[in-house]
C-alpha positions as CSV (number, residue, x, y, z in Angstrom):
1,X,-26.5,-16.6,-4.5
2,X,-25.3,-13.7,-2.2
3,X,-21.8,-13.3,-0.9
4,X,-21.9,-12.9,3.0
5,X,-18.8,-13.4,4.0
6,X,-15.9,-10.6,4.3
7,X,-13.8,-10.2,1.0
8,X,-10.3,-8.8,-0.2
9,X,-10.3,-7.7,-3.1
10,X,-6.6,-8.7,-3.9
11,X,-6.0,-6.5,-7.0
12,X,-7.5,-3.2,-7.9
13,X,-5.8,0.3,-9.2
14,X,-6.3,3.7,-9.0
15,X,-5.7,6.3,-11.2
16,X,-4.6,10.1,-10.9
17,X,-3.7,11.0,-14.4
18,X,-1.6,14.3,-13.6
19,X,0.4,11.1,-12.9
20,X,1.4,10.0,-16.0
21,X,0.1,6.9,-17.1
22,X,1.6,6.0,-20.8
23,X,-1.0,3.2,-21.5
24,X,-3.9,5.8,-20.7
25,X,-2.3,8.6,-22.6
26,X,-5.0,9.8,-25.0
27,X,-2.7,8.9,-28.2
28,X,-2.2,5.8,-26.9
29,X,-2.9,2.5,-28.9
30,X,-7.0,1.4,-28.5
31,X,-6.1,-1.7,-30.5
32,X,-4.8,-3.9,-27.5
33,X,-6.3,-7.2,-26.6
34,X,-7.9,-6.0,-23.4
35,X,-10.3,-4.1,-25.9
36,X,-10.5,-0.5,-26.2
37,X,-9.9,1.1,-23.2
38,X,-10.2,4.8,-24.0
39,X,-13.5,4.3,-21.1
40,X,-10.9,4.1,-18.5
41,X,-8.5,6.6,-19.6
42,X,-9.9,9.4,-16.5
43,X,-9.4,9.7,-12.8
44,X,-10.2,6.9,-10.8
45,X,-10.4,7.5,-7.3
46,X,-11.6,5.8,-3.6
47,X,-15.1,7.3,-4.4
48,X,-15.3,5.5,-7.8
49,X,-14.0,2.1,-6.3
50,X,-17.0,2.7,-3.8
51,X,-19.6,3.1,-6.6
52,X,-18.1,-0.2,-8.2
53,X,-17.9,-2.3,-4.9
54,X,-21.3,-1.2,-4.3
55,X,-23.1,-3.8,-1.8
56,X,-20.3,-5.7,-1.7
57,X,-18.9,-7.6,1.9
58,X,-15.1,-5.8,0.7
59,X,-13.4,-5.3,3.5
60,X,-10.1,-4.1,2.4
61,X,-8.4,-3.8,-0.9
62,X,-4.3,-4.4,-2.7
63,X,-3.6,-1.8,-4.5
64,X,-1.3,-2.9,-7.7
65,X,0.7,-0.4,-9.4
66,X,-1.3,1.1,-12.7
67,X,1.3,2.2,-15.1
68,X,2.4,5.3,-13.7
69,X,5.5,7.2,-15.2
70,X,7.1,7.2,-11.7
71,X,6.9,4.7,-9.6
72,X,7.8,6.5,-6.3
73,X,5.3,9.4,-7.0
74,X,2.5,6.8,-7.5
75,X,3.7,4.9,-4.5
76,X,3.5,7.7,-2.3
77,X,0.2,8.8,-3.8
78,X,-1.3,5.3,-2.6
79,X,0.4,6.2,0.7
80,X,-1.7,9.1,1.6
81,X,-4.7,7.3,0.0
82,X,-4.1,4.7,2.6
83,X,-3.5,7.4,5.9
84,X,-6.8,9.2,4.6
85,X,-9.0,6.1,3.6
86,X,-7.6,2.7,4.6
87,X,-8.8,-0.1,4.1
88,X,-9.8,0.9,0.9
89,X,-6.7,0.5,-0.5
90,X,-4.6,-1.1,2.8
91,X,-1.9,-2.0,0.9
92,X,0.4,-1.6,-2.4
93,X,2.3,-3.0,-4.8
94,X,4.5,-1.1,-6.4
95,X,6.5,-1.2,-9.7
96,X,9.6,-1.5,-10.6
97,X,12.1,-2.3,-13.6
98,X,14.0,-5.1,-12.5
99,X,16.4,-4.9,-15.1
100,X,17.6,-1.0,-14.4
101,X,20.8,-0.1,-13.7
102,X,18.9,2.4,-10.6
103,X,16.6,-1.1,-9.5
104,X,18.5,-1.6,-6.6
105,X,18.1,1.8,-5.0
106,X,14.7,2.3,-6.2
107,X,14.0,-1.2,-4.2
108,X,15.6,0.2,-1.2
109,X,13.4,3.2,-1.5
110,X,9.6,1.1,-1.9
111,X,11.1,-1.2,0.6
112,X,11.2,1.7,3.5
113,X,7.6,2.8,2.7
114,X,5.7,0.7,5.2
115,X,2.5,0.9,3.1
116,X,4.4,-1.1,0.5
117,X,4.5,-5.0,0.6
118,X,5.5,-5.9,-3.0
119,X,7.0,-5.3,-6.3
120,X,5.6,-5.8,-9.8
121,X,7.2,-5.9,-13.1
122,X,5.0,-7.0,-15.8
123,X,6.8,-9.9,-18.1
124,X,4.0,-10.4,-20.4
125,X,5.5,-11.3,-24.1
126,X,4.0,-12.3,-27.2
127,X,5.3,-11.8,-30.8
128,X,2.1,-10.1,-31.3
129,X,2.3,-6.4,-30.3
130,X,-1.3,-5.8,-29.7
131,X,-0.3,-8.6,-26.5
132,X,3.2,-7.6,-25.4
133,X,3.5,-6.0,-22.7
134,X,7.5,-5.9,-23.0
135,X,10.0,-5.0,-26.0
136,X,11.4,-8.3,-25.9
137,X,11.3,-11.7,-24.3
138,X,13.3,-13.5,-21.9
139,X,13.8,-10.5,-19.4
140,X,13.5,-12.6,-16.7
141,X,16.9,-14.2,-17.8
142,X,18.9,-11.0,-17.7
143,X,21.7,-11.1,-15.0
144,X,20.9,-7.6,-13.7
145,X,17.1,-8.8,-13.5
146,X,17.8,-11.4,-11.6
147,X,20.1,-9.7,-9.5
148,X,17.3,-7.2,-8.4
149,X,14.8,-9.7,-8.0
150,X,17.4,-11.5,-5.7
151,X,17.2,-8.5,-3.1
152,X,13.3,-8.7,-2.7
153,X,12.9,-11.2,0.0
154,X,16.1,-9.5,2.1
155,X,13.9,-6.4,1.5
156,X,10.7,-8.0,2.5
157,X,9.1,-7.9,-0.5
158,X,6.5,-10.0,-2.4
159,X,6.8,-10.4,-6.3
160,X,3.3,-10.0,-8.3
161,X,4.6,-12.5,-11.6
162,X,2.5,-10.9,-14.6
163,X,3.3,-14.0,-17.6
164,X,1.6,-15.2,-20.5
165,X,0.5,-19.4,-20.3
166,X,3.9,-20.3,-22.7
167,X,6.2,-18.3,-19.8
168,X,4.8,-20.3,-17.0
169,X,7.7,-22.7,-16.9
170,X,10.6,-20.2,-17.1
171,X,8.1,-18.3,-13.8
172,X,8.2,-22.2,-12.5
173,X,12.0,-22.3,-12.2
174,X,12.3,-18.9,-11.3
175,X,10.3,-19.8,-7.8
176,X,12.2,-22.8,-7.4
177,X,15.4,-20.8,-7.8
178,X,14.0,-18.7,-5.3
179,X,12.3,-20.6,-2.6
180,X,12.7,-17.4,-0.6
181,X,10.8,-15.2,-1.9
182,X,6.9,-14.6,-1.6
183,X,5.5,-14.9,-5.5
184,X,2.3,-14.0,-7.1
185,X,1.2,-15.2,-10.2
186,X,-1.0,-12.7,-11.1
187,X,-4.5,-13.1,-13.4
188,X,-4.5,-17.0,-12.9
189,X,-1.7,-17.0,-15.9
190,X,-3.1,-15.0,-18.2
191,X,-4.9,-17.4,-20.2
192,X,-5.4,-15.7,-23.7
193,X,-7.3,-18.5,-25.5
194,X,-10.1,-20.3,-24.5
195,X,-10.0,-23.7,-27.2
196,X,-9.1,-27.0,-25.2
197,X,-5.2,-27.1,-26.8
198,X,-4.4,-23.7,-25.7
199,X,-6.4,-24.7,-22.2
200,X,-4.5,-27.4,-21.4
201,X,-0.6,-25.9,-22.0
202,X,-1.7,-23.0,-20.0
203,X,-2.5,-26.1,-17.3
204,X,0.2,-27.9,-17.7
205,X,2.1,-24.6,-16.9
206,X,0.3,-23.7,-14.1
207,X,0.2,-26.6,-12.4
208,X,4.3,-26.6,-12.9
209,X,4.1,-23.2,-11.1
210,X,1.8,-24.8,-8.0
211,X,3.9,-27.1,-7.4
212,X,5.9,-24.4,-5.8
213,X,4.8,-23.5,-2.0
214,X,6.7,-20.1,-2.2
215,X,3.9,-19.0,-5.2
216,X,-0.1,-18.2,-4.6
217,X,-1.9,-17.1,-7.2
218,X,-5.3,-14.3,-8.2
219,X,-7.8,-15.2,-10.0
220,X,-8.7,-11.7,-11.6
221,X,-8.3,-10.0,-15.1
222,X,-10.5,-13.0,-17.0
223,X,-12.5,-10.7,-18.3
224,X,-9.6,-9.0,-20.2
225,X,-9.2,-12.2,-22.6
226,X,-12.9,-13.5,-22.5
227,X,-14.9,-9.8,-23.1
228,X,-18.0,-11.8,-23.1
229,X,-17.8,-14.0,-20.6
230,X,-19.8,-16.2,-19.0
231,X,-20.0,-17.4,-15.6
232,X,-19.9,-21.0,-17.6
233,X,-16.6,-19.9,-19.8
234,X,-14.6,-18.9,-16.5
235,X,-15.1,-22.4,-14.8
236,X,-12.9,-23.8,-16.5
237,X,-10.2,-21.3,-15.7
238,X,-11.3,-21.0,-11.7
239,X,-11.5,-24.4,-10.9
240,X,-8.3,-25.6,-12.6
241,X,-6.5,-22.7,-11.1
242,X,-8.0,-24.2,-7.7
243,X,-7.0,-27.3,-8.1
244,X,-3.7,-26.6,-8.7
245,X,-2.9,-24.6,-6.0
246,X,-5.6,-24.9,-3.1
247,X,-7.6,-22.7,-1.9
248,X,-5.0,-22.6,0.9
249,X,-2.7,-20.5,-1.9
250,X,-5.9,-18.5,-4.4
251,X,-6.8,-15.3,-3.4
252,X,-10.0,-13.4,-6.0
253,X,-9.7,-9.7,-7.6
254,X,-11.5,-7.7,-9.4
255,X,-9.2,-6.0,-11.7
256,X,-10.9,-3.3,-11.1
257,X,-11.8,-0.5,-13.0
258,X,-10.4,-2.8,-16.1
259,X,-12.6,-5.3,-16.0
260,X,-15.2,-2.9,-15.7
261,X,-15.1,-2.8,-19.2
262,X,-16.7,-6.2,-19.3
263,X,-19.2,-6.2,-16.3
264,X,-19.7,-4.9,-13.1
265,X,-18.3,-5.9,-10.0
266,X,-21.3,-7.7,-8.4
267,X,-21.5,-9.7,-11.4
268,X,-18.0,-10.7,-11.5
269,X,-17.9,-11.6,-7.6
270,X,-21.4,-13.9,-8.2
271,X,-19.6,-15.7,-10.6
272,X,-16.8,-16.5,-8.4
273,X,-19.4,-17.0,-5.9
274,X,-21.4,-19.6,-8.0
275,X,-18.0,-21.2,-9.1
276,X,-16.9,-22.1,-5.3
277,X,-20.6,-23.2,-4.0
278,X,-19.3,-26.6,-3.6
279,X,-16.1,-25.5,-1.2
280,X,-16.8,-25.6,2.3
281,X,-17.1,-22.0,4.2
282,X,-13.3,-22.0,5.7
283,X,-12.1,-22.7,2.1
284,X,-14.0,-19.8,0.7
285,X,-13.0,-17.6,3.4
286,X,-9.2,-18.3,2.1
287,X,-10.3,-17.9,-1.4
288,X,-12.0,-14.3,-0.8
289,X,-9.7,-12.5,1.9
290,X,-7.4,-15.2,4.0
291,X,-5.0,-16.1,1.3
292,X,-4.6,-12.1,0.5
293,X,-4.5,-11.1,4.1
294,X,-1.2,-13.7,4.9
295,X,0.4,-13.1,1.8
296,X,-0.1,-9.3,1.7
297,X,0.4,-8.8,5.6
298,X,-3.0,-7.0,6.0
299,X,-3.8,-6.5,9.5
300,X,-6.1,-8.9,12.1
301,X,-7.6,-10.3,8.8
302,X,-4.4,-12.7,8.2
């Protein structure tokens, strides 16, 4: 099956390690469960992301933030990206501590960057350090946290909601708190195991989440907790995602150049390809660009 219809890819980074990456540092930890990632710990610019989209129908790309030390200084390095090469990336996500004291102004700072349309803060927590992605859990309870993420939707911001499959309610009644603001659950939930029990709490979380219209959701990263995957293991994980939230509210990423680790690009697009045969061609077309273009505000796409 070939892909012939226009794409956006709704997640991707770059990386410019003068920077200041911590994860990518070269004493940092290889033993986390995305797999050892001392392959990606280099300069990845537009020309690489060109190698990896290859033949590809992409059209335009979101850039999410990759880690950098200072958010600012990577936000307004994906700014001149975007005047120099656009639409490769159009668009970015920046990050930001939500539980700072300095959130607020930092906010108002992303916020007046037109290039900018959201805000990430990844919440991922497991007891297990190789997982965490956080010190601690329950950040997303904190008074000052939710006190920052209360400005985003004033600011015009978007949230990109990075959870593990056991935080998906607490991300549930943080949208319904919120009904105001845009949210993203990014990597389909984050689905680190693959038996049936495990499968079906991360469904019963996500479809708690869908039940929210303020929330749309990627389906990216799979290949970060299935390093072997099949087009046959990720079903189960696309289509449940897509039945919870419509195609209407699913936008596909590559993770890219993390998931290279696991495959190339044109693989990982076939499989979603092969996975959404049965969809008819306007639900597709949400699925691999419309969903991202409304929801990120990219252009005549939307």
């Amino acid at each position: 099956m070939t892909l012939d219809i226009p794409v956006i890819d709704a997640h991707q980074h770059f990386a410019r390690l003068s920077l200041g990456y911590p994860w990518l540092a070269a004493d940092a930890p290889i033993d986390r469960y995305h797999g050892d990632d001392r392959g990606l710990r280099r300069d990845y610019f537009v020309e690489d992301y060109a190698v990896d989209r290859a033949e590809l129908p992409i059209v335009a790309s979101v850039h999410v933030e990759n880690g950098a030390a200072d958010p600012l200084a990577e936000a307004r390095w994906i700014g001149r990206l975007i005047a120099r090469h656009s639409p490769f990336p159009s668009v970015h996500v920046a990050r930001a501590d939500l539980a700072a004291p300095e959130a607020p102004a930092l906010l108002e700072e992303l916020a007046a960057m037109t290039h900018v349309r959201g805000i990430r803060h990844i919440l991922n927590w497991h007891p297990d350090p190789r997982f965490a992605h956080t010190a601690r859990p329950g950040i997303i309870a904190q008074p000052q946290w939710r006190r920052s993420f209360a400005r985003l939707a004033g600011l015009g911001l978007s949230f990109d909601l990075q959870v593990f499959a056991d935080q998906l309610p607490e991300a549930a009644a943080l949208a319904g708190e919120h009904p105001e603001t845009t949210i993203v659950l990014d990597h389909a939930g984050m689905p680190i195991g693959r038996d049936t029990a495990y499968l079906a709490t991360w469904r019963r979380g996500i479809d708690e989440v869908a039940r929210h219209p303020n929330v749309s959701v990627k389906i990216s990263a799979l290949g970060t907790t299935d390093h072997t995957w099949t087009t046959e293991s990720l079903a189960p994980v696309v289509r449940g995602t897509i039945d919870a939230f419509g195609p209407d509210r699913v936008m596909f990423a590559s993770n890219f150049p993390v998931d290279g680790m696991y495959s190339t690009m044109t693989a990982l697009y076939d499989a979603f390809d092969r996975l959404t045969a049965e969809f008819s061609d306007a639900e597709r077309r949400l699925m691999f660009g419309g969903t991202a273009a409304r929801v990120y505000r990219i252009g005549d796409l939307a």
